[in-house]
N, C-alpha and C positions, 0 to 999 in steps of 0.2 A: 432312552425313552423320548429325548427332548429329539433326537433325532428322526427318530421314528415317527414321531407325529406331526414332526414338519416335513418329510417327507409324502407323506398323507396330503398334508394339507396340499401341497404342491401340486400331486395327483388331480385331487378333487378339483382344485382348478383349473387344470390344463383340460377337464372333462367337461368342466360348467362350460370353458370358453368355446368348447372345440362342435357343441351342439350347436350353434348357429352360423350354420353353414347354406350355402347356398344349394339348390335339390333343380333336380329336372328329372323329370320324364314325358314320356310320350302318351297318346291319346289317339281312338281312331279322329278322322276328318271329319271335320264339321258337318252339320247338314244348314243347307242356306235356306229360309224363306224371306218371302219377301214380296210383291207385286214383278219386280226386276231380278229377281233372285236371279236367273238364267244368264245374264251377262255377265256375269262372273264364276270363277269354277277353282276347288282344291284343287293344285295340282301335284298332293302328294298322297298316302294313301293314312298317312298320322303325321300328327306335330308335335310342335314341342310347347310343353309348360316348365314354365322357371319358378323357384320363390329366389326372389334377388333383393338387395338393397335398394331402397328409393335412390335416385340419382342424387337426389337434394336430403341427403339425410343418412346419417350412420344408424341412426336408433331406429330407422322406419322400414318398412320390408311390405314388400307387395309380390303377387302372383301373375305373371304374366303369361302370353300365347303368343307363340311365331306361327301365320300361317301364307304358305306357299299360294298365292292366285295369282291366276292369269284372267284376262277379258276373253270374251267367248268371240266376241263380232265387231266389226270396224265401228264407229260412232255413228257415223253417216248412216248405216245401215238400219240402227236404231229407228222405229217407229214414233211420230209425237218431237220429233226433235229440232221441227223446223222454228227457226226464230223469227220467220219473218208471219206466223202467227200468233193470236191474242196471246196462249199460254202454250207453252213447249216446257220438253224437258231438260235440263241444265246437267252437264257431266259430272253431277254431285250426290252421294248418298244422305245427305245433311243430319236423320235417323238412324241409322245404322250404329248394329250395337250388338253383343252379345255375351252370351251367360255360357258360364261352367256347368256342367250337367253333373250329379251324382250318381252313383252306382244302379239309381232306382230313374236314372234318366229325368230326374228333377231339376227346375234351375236351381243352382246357388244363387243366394241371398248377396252374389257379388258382380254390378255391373263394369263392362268393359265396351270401350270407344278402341275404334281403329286410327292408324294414321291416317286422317284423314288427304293430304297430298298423293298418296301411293293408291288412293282410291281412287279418288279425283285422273292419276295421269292414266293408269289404266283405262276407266270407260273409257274417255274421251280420245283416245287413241284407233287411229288407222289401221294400227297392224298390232298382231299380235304381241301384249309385255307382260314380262314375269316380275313378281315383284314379291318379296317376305314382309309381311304386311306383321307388325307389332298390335296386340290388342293388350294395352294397360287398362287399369284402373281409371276408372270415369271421375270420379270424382278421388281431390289426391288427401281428402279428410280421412276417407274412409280406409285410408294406412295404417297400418299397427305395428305393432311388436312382432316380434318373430314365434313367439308362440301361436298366437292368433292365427297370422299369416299362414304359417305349417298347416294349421288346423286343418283351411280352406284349401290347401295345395294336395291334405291327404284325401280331401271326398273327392276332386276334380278325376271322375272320370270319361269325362266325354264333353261337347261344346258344340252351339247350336249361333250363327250368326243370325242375324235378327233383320225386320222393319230394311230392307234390300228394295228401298224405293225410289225413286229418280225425285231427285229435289224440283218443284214445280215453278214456273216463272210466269209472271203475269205480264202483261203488259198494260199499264193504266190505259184507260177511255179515254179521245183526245173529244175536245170537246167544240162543237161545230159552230162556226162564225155565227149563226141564230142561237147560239145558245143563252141565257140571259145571265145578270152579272153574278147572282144569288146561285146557279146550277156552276158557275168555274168556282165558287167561293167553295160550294158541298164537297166537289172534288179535291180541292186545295186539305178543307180539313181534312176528309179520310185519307188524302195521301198525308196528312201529318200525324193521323193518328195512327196509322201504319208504320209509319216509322217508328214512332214513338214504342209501339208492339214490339218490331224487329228488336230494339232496344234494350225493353225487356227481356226479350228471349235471348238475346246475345249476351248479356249480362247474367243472366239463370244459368247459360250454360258453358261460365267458365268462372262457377261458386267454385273460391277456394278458403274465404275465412268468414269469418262472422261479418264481416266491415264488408265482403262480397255480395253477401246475401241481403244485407242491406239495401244495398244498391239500387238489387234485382228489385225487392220489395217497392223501393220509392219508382222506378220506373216505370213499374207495372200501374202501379197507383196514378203514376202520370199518365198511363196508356187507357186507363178505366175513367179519368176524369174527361181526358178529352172528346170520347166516346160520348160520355152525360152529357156534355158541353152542346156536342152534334146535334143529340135528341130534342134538348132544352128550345135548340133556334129552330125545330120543325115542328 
């Protein structure tokens, strides 16, 4: 008997451990929108989804997407990309993002950022480049246990790349030998409170813990006071 049920026991375990496994399958190909959508293109006809281990974590598991692009057209060729005007467009998605779709072609409730470097070398390329572009978890809070994770890996049937827009660049207003000393001072502020903005936004979008979001929040507060500040002296 004492055997028998240790035997069992044994069973049960080797069952409990043996469900959290690692899963993939396929999907058809995304569909892209975007302003830019068109520079870029699937170049396979489905991908792949994984449920895998967080890299940084044994107990954490996330769902991810390999997807095959290639650039449609040289850089150059690109309309609005000249630098040597006020604002052009810069070889960067900076928005770009994309959802898991479920069976009813809805997004899941789960966002994903791409590599952004494999982004970046593509547009900005002369000649045609293939690249297997990774789309993880956007934010790495939103990891879970592998239950959970499964969850989200079983609706995933489909995926929509998102916000396919050319990151914009400005170039500040130079300001002309008549100008007076109060008009370099205006520009001086909004170019700090610009930064200051950038700041914020930089810091919002690489929340990883409570002490990150923090951060964000006091930057932001510094980017809303300097604005008041602007107002105050006009």
């Amino acid at each position: 008997m004492v055997l028998a049920l240790t035997l069992m026991s044994a069973m049960v375990f080797v069952s409990c451990g043996s469900k959290e496994e690692e899963q993939v399958k396929w999907i058809p190909a995304p569909h892209f929108s975007g302003q830019h959508a068109d520079l870029l293109r699937c170049t396979a006809d489905s991908v792949k989804v994984i449920l895998t281990k967080a890299s940084d974590s044994d107990k954490s598991w996330e769902v991810r997407a390999m997807v095959p692009m290639a650039n449609t057209m040289p850089w150059s060729n690109v309309p609005g990309t000249d630098e040597n005007q006020s604002e052009y467009f810069k070889a960067e998605m900076g928005n770009l993002g994309a959802d898991f779709l479920d069976a009813n072609d809805s997004p899941i409730d789960y966002d994903l950022k791409p590599d952004w470097d494999k982004v970046s070398s593509m547009l900005s390329s002369e000649t045609e480049v293939f690249e297997d572009v990774w789309f993880v978890i956007e934010w790495e809070m939103d990891r879970g246990k592998y239950d959970k994770m499964k969850a989200v890996f079983d609706k995933v049937q489909g995926m929509e790349v998102t916000k396919m827009d050319l990151t914009t660049v400005y170039h500040a207003a130079e300001s002309s030998s008549s100008s007076s000393s109060s008009s370099s001072s205006s520009i001086d502020d909004w170019s700090d409170a610009y930064d200051k903005a950038l700041d914020a936004a930089e810091k919002a979008a690489n929340v990883k813990t409570v002490k990150d979001v923090k951060k964000a929040v006091d930057a932001y507060n510094d980017a809303l006071k300097s604005l008041d500040d602007m107002d105050d002296d006009w």
